[in-house]
N, C-alpha and C positions, 0 to 999 in steps of 0.2 A: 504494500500500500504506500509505503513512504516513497517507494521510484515514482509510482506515478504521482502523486504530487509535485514532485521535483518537475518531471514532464511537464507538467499543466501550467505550472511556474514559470517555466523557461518559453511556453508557445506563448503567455500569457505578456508576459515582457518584449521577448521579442518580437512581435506586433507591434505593442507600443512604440518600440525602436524603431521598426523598420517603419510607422504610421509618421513619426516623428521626424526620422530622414527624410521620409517623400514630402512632408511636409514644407522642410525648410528650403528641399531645393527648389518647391512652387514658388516658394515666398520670394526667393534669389532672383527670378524670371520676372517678378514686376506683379499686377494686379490684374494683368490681362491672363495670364498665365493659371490663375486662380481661378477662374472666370467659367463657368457648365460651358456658355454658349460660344466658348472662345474658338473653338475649331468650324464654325457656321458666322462669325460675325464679321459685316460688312464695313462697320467701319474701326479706326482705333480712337481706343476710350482716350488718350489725350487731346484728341482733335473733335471733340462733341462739345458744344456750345452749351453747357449745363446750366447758364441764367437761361438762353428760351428754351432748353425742353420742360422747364419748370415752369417758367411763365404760359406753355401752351396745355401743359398739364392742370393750372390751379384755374382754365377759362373753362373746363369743364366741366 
C-alpha cells in the first residue's frame, strides 16, 4: 500500500510540474499566446482600438 501512495504522489506533483512548465512558457509568448481563439484570430490584440470597441459595445 505504501508504493502506491508514493505512485499517486509523484503523478500527482508531476502534473502540477509539468501544468506549471507549460504554463510559464504560455506566459513567455505574450497574451496572444494564452488566448483559446488564438490559432483562428484575424487580427492582433495590440492593434485593436479598445476605447471604440467599448464605446460601440456600451451603444447597445
Amino acid at each position: 500500500m505504501h508504493g502506491i501512495d508514493i505512485l499517486i504522489g509523484l503523478l500527482v506533483f508531476g502534473y502540477a510540474g509539468f501544468s506549471l512548465i507549460r504554463f510559464t512558457k504560455k506566459a513567455k509568448k505574450g497574451k496572444c499566446a494564452t488566448c483559446e481563439v488564438e490559432p483562428t484570430c484575424q487580427t492582433a490584440c495590440d492593434d485593436v482600438n479598445w476605447d471604440k470597441v467599448i464605446a460601440e459595445a456600451l451603444k447597445k
